[in-house]
C-alpha positions as CSV (number, residue, x, y, z in Angstrom):
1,X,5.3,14.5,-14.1
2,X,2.5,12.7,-12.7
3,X,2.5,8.4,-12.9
4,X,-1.3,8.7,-13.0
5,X,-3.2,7.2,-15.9
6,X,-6.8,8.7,-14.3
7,X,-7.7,10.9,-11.9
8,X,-7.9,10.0,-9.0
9,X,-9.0,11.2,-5.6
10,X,-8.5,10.5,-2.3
11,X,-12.9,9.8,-1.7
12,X,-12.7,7.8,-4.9
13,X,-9.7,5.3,-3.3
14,X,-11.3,5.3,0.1
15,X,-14.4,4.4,-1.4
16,X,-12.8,1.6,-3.3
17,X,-11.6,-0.1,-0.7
18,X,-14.8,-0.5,1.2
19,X,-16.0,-3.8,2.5
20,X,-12.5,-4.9,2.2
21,X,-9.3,-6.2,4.1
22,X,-8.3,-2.5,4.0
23,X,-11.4,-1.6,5.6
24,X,-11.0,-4.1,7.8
25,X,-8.0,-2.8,9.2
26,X,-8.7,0.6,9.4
27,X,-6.3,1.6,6.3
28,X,-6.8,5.1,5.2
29,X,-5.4,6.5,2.2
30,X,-4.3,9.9,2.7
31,X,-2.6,11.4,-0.1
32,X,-2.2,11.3,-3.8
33,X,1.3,12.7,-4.9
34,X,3.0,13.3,-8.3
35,X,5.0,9.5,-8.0
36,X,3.0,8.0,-4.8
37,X,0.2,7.3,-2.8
38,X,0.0,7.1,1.2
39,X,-2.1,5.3,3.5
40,X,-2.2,5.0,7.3
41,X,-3.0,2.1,9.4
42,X,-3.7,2.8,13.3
43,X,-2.1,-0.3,15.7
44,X,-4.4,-2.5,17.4
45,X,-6.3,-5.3,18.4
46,X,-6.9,-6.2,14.9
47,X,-3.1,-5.7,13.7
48,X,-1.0,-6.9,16.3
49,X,0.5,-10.2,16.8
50,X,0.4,-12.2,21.1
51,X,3.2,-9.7,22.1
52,X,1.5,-6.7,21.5
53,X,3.6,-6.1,18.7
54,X,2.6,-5.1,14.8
55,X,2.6,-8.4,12.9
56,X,4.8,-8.9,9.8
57,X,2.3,-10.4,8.0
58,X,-0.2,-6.9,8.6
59,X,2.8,-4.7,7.4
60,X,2.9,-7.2,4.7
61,X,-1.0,-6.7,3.8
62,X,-0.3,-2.5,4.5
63,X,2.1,-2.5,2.0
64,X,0.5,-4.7,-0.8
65,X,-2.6,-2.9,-0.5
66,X,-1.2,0.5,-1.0
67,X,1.0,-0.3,-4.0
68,X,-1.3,-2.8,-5.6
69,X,-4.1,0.3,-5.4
70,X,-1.7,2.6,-6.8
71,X,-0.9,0.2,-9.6
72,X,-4.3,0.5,-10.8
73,X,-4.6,4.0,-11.4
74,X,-1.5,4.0,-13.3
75,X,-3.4,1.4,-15.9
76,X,-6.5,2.2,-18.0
77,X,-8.8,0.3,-16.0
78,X,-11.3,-0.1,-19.0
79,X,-8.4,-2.7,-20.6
80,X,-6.0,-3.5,-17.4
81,X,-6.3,-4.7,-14.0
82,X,-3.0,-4.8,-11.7
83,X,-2.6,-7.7,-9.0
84,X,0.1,-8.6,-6.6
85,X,2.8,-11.3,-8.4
86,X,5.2,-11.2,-5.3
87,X,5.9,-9.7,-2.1
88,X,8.8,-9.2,0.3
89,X,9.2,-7.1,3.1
90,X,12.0,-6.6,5.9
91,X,10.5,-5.3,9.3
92,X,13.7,-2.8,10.2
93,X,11.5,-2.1,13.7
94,X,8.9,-2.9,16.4
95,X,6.0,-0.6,16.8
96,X,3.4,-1.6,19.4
97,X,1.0,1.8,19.1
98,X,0.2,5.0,17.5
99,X,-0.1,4.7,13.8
100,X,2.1,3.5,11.0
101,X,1.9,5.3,7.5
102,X,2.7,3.6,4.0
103,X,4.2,5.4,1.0
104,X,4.2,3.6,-2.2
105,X,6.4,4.8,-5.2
106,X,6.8,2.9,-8.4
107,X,10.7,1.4,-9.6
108,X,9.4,0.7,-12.1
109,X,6.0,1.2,-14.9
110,X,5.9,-1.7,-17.8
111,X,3.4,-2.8,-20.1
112,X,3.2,-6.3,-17.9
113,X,4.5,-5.8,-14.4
114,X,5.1,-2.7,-11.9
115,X,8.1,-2.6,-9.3
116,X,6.6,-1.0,-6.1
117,X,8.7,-0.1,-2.9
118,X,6.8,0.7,-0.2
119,X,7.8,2.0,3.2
120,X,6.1,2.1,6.0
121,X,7.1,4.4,9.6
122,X,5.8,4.8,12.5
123,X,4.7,8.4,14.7
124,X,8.1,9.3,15.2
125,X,8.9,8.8,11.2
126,X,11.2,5.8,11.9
127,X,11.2,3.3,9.2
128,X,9.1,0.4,10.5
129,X,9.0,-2.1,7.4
130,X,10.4,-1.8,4.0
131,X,8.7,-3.7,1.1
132,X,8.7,-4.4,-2.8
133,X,6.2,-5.7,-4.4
134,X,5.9,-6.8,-8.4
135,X,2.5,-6.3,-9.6
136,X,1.3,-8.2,-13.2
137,X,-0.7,-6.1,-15.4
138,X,-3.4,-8.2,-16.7
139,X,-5.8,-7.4,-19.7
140,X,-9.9,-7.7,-19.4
């Protein structure tokens, strides 16, 4: 059974996240599943922290905007808006090129707050960052 509350399309998402942080670093959303939405994120200049490495805090902003975007489609934006509460992540692993990709899948779906766990791996599908984020829904 589908999570969604609309439909929603992968243009649509894109699209929505124009003239954004996710624009600004080149985040991509990429599929629409049953229970989750995916995103990729290619590592660079704009991502990467003095040792050439993906910084935390990007992963951090990956994650969050995946799972925050998927909250809102699982709302009826006409009465609710979904925004990030809190935020953790655990980087398992370096990555200092390629791409990294983000799945987001709801724990859990309440009236006030969602649970989100996002993971996010690298080329070689090796888990880079885990994450959990806890989203309030707010009414208009």
């Amino acid at each position: 059974m589908s999570i969604w509350f609309m439909p929603i399309t992968l243009d649509d998402i894109n699209l929505r996240s124009a003239n954004t942080a996710a624009s600004h670093l080149d985040i991509k959303f990429t599929e629409v599943g049953t229970d989750c939405l995916v995103a990729t994120m290619p590592i660079g200049c704009k991502s990467v922290q003095p040792l050439g490495l993906l910084h935390g805090g990007i992963s951090v902003a990956l994650a969050e905007t995946v799972a925050s975007s998927a909250a809102n489609y699982c709302v009826d934006q006409q009465e609710f808006y979904c925004v990030g509460l809190d935020i953790n992540a655990n980087h398992i692993k370096s990555v200092s090129k390629g791409m990294v990709t983000a799945t987001a899948r709801p724990l859990h779906l309440g009236r006030k707050t969602h649970v989100w766990e996002i993971k996010i791996n690298d080329d070689s599908d090796s888990l880079v960052c885990i994450s959990r984020l806890t989203v309030a829904v707010i009414s208009r």
